[in-house]
HTML snippet that shows the backbone in 3Dmol.js (N, CA, C, O; Angstrom):
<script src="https://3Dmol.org/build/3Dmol-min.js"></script>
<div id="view" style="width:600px;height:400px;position:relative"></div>
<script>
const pdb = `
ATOM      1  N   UNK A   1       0.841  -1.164   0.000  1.00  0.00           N
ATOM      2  CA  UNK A   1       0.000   0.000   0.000  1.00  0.00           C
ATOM      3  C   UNK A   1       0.892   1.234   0.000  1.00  0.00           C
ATOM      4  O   UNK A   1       1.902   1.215   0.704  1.00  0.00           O
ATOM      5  N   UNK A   2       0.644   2.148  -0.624  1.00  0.00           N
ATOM      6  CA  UNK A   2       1.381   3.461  -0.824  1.00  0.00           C
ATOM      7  C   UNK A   2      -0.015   4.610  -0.549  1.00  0.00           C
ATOM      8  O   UNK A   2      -1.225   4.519  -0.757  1.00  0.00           O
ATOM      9  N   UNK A   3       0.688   5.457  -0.103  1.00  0.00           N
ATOM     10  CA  UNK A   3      -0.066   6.693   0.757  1.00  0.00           C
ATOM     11  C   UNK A   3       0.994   8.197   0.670  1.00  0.00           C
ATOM     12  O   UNK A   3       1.929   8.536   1.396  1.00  0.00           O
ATOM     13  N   UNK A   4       0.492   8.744  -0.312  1.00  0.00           N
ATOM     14  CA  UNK A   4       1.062  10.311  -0.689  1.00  0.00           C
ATOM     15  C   UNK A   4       1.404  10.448   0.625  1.00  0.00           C
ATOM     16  O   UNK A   4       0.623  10.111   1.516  1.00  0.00           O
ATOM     17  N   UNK A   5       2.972  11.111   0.943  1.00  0.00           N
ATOM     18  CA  UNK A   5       2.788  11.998   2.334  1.00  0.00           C
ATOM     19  C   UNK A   5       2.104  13.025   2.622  1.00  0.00           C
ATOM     20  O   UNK A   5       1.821  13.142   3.815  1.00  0.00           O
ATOM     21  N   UNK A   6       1.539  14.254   1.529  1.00  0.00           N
ATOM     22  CA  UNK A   6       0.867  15.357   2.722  1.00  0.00           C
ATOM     23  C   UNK A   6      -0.170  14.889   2.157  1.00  0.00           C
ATOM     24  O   UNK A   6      -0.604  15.805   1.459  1.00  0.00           O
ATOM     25  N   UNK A   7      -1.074  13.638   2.015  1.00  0.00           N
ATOM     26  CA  UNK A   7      -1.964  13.269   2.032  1.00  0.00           C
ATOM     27  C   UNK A   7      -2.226  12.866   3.783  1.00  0.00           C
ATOM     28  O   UNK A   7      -3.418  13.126   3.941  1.00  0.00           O
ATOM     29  N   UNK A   8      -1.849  12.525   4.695  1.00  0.00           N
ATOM     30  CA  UNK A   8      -1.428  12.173   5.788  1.00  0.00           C
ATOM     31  C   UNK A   8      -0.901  13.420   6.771  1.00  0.00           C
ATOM     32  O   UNK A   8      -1.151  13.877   7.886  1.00  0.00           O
ATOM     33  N   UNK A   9      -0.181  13.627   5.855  1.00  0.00           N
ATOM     34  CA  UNK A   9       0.633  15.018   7.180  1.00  0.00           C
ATOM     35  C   UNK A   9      -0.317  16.198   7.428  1.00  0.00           C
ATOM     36  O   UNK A   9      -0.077  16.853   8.443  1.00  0.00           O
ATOM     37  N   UNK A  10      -1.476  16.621   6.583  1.00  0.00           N
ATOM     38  CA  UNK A  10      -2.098  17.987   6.800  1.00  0.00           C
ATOM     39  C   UNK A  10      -3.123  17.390   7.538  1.00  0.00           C
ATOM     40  O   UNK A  10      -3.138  17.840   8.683  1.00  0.00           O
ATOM     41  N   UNK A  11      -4.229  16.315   7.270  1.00  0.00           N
ATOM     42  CA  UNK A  11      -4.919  15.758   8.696  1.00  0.00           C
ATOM     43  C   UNK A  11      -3.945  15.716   9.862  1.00  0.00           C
ATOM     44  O   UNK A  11      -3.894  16.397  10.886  1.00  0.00           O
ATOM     45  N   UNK A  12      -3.218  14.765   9.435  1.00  0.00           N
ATOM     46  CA  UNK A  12      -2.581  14.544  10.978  1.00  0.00           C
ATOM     47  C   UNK A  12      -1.796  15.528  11.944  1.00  0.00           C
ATOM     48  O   UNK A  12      -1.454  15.340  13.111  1.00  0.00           O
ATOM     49  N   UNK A  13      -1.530  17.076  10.795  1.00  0.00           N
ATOM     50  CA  UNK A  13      -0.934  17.966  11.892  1.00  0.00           C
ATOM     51  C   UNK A  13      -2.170  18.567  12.774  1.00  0.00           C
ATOM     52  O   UNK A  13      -2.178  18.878  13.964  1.00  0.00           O
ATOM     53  N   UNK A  14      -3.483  18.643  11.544  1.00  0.00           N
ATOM     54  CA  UNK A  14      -4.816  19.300  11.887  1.00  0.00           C
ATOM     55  C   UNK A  14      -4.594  18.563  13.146  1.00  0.00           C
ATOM     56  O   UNK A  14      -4.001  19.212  14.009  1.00  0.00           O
ATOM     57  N   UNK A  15      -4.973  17.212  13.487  1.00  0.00           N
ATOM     58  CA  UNK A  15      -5.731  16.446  14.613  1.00  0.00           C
ATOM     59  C   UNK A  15      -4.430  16.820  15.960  1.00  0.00           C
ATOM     60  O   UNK A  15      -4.828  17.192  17.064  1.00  0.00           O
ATOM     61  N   UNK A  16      -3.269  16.699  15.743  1.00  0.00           N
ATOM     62  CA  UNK A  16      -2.155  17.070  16.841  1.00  0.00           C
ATOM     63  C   UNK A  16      -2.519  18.662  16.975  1.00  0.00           C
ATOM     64  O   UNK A  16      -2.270  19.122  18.090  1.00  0.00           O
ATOM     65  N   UNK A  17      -2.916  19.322  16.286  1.00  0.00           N
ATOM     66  CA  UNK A  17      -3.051  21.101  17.001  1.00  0.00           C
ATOM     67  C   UNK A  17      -4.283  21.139  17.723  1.00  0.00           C
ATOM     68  O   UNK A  17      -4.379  22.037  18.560  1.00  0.00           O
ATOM     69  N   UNK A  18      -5.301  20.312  17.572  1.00  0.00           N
ATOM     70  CA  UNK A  18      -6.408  20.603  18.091  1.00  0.00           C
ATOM     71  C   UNK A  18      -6.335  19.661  19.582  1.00  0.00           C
ATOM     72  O   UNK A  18      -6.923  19.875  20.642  1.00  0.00           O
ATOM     73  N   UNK A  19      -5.520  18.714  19.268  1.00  0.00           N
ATOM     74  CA  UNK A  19      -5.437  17.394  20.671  1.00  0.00           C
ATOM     75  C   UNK A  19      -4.850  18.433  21.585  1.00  0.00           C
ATOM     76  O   UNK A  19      -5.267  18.605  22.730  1.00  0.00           O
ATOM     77  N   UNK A  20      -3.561  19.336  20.878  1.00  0.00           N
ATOM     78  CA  UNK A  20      -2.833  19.754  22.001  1.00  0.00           C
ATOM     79  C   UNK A  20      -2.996  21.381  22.332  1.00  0.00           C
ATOM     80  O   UNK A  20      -2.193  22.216  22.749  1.00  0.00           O
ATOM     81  N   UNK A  21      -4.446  21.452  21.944  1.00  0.00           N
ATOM     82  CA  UNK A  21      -4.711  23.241  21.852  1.00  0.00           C
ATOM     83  C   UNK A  21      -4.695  23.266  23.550  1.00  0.00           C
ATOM     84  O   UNK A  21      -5.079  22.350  24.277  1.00  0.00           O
ATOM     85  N   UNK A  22      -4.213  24.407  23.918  1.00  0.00           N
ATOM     86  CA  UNK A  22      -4.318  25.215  25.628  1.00  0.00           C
ATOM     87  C   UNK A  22      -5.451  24.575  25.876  1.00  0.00           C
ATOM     88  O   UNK A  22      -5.139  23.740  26.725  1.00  0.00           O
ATOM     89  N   UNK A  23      -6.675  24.458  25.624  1.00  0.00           N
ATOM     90  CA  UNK A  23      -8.231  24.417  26.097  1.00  0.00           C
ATOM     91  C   UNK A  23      -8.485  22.367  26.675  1.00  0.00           C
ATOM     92  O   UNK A  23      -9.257  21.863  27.490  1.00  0.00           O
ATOM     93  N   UNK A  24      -7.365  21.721  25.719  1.00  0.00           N
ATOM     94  CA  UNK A  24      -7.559  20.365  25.865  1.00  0.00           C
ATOM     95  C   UNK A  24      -6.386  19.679  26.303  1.00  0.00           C
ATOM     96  O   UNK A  24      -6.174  18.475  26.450  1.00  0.00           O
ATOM     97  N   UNK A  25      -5.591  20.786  26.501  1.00  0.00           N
ATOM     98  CA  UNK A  25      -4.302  20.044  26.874  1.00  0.00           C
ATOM     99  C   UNK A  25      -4.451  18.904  27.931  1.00  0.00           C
ATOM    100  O   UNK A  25      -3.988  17.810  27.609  1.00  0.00           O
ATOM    101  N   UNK A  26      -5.144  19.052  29.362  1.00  0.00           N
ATOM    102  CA  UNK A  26      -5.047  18.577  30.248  1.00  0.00           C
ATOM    103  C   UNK A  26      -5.722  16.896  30.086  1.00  0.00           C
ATOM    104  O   UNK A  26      -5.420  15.883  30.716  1.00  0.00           O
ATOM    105  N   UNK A  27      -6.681  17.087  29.041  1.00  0.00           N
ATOM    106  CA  UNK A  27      -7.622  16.405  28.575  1.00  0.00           C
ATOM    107  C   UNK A  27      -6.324  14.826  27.704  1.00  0.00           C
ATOM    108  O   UNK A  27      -5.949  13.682  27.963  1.00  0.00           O
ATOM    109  N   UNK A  28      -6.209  15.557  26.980  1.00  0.00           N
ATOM    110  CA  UNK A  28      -5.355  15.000  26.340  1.00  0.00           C
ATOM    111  C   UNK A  28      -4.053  14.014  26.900  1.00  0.00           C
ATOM    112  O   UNK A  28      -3.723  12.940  26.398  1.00  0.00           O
ATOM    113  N   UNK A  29      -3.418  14.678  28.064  1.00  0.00           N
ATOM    114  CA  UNK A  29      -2.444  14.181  28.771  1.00  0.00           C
ATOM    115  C   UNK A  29      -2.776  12.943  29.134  1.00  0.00           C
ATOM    116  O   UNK A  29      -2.166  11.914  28.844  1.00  0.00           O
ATOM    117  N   UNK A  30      -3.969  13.071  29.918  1.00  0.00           N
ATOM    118  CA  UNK A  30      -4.785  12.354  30.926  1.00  0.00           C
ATOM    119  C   UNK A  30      -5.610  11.109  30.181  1.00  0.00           C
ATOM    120  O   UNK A  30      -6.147  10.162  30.754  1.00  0.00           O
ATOM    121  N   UNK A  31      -5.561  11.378  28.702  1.00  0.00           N
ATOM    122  CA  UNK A  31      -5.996  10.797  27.985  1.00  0.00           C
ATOM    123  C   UNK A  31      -4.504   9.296  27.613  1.00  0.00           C
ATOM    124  O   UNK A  31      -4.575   8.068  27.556  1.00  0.00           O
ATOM    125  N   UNK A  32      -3.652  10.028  27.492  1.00  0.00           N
ATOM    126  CA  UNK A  32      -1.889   9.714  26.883  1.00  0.00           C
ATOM    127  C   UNK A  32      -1.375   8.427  28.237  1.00  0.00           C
ATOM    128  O   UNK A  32      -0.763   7.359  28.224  1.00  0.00           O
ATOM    129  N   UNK A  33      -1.907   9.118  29.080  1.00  0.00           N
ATOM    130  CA  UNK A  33      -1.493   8.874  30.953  1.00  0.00           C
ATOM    131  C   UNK A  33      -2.202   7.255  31.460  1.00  0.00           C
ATOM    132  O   UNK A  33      -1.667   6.329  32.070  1.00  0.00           O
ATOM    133  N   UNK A  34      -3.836   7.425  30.826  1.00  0.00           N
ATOM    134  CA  UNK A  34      -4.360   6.357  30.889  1.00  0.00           C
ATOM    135  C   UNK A  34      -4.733   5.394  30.229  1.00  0.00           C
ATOM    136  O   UNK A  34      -5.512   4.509  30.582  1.00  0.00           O
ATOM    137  N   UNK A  35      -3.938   5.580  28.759  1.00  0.00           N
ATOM    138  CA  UNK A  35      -3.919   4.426  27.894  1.00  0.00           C
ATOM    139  C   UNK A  35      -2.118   3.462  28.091  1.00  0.00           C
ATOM    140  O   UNK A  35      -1.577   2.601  27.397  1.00  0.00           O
ATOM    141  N   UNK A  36      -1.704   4.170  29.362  1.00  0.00           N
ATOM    142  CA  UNK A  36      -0.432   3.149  29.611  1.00  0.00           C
ATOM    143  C   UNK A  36      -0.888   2.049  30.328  1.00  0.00           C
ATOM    144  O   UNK A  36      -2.113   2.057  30.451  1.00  0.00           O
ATOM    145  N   UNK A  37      -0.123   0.772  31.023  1.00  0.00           N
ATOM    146  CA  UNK A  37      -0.339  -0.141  30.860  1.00  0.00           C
ATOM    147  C   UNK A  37       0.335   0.289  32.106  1.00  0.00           C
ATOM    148  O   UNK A  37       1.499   0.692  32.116  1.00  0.00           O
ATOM    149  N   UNK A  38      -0.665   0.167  33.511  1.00  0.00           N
ATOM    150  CA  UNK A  38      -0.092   0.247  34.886  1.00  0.00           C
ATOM    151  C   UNK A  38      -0.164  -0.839  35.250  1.00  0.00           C
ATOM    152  O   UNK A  38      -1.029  -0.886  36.125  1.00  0.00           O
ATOM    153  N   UNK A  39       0.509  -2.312  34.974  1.00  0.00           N
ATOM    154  CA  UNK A  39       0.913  -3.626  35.315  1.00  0.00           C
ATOM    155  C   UNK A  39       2.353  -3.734  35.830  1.00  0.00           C
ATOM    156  O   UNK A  39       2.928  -4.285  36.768  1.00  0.00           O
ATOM    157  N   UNK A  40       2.818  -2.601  34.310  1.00  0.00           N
ATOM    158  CA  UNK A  40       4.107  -2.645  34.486  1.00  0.00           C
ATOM    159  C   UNK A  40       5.390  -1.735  34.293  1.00  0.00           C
ATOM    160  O   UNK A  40       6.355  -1.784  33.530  1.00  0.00           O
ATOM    161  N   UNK A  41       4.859  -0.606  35.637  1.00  0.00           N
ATOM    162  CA  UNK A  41       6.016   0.576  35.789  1.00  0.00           C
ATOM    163  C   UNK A  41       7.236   0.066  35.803  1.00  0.00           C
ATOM    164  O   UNK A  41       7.616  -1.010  36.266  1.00  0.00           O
ATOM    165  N   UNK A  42       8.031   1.194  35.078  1.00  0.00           N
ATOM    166  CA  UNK A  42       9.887   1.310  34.725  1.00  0.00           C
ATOM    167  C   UNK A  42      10.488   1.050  35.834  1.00  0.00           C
ATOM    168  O   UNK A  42      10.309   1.647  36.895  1.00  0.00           O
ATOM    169  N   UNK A  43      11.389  -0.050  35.594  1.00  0.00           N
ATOM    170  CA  UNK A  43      11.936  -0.743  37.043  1.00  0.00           C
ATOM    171  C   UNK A  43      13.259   0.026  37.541  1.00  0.00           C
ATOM    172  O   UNK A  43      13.768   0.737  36.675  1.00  0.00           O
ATOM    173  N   UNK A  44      13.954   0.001  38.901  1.00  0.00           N
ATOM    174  CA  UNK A  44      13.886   1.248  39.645  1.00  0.00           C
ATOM    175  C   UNK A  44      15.286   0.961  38.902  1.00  0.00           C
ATOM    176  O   UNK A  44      15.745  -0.148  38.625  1.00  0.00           O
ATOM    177  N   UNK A  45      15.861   2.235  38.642  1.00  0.00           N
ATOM    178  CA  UNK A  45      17.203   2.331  37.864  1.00  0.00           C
ATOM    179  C   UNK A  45      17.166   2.383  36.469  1.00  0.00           C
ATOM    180  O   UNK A  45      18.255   2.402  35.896  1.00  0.00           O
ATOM    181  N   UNK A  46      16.168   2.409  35.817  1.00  0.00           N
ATOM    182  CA  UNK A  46      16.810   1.978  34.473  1.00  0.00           C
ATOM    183  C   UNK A  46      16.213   3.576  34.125  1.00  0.00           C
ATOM    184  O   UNK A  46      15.583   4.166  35.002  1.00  0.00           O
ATOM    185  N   UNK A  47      16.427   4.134  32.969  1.00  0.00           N
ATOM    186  CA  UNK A  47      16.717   5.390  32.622  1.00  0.00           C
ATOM    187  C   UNK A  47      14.912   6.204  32.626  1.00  0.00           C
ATOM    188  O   UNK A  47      14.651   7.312  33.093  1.00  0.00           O
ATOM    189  N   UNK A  48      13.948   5.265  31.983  1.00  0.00           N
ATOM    190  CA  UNK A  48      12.780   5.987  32.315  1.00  0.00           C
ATOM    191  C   UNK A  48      12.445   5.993  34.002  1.00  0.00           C
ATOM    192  O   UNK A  48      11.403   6.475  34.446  1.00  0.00           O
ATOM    193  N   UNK A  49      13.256   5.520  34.661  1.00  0.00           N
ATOM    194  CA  UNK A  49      12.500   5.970  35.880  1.00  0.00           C
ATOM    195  C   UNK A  49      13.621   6.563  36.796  1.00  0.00           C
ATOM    196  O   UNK A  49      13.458   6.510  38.015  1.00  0.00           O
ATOM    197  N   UNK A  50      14.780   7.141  36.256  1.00  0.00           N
ATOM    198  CA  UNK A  50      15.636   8.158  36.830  1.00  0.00           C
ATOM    199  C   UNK A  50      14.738   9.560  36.174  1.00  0.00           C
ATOM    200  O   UNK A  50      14.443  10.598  36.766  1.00  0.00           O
ATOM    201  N   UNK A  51      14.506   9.248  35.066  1.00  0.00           N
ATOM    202  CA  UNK A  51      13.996  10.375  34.660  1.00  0.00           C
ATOM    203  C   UNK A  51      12.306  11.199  35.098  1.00  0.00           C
ATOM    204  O   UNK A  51      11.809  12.324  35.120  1.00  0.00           O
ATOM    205  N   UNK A  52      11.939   9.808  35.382  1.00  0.00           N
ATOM    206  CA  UNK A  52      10.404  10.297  36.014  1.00  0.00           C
ATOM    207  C   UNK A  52      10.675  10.562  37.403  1.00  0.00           C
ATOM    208  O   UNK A  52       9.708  10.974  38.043  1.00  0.00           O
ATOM    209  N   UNK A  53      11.926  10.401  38.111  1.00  0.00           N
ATOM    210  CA  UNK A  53      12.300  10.563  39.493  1.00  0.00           C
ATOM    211  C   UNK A  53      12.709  12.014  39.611  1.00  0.00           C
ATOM    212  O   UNK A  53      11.965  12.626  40.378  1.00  0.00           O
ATOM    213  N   UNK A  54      13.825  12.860  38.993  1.00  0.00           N
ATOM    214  CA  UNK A  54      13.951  13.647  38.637  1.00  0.00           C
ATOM    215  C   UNK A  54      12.536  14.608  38.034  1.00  0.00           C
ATOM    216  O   UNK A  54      12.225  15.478  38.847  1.00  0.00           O
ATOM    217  N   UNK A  55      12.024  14.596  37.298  1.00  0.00           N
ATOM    218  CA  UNK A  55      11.226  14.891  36.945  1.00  0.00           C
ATOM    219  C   UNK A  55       9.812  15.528  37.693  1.00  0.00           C
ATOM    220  O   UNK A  55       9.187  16.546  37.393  1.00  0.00           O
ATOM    221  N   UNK A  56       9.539  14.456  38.863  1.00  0.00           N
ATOM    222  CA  UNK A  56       8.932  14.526  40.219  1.00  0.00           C
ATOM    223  C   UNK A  56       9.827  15.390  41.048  1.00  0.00           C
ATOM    224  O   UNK A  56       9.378  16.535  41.089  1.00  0.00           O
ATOM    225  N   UNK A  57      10.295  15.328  41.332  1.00  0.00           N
ATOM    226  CA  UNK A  57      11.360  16.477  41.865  1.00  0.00           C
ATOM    227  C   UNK A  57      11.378  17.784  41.880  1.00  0.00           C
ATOM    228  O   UNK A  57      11.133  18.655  42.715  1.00  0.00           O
ATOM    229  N   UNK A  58      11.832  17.732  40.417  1.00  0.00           N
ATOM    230  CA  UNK A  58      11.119  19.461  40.035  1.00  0.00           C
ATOM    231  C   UNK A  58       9.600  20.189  40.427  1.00  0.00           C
ATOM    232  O   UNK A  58       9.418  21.150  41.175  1.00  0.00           O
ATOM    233  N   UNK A  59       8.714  19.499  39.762  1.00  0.00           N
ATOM    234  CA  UNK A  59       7.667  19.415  40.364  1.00  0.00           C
ATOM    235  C   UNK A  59       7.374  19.309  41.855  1.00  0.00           C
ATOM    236  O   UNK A  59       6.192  19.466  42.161  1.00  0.00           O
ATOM    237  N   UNK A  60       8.109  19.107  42.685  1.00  0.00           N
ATOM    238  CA  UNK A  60       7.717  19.721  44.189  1.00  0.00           C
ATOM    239  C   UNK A  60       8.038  20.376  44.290  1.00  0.00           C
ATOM    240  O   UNK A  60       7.292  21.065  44.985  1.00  0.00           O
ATOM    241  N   UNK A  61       9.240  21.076  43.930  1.00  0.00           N
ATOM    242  CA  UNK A  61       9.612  22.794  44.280  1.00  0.00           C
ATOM    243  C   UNK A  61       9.192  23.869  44.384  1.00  0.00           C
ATOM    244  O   UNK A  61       9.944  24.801  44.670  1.00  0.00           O
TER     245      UNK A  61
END
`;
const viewer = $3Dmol.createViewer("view");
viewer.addModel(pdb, "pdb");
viewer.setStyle({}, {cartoon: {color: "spectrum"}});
viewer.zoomTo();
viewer.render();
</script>
């Protein structure tokens, strides 16, 4: 199957400006947040979860 690229790219930037407009942002996150798979959080050390450690961090300051 073959598919023109800005056959693809001008919907798909449309649908990313509107997912991530100010008004839906939060919506969206929360949306991103709960289609992960909480069975199985980043085990302690390995680089996604220095980074979500850090990350939390900032966020209390």
């Amino acid at each position: 199957m073959y598919l023109r690229e800005d056959a693809l790219t001008d919907p798909l930037d449309t649908w990313l400006a509107s997912a991530f407009a100010p008004h839906r942002i939060e919506q969206t996150i929360t949306a991103m947040a709960d289609a992960q798979p909480l069975d199985h959080p980043p085990a302690p050390g390995t680089a996604a979860q220095t980074i979500i450690t850090e990350c939390d961090a900032e966020l209390e300051c």
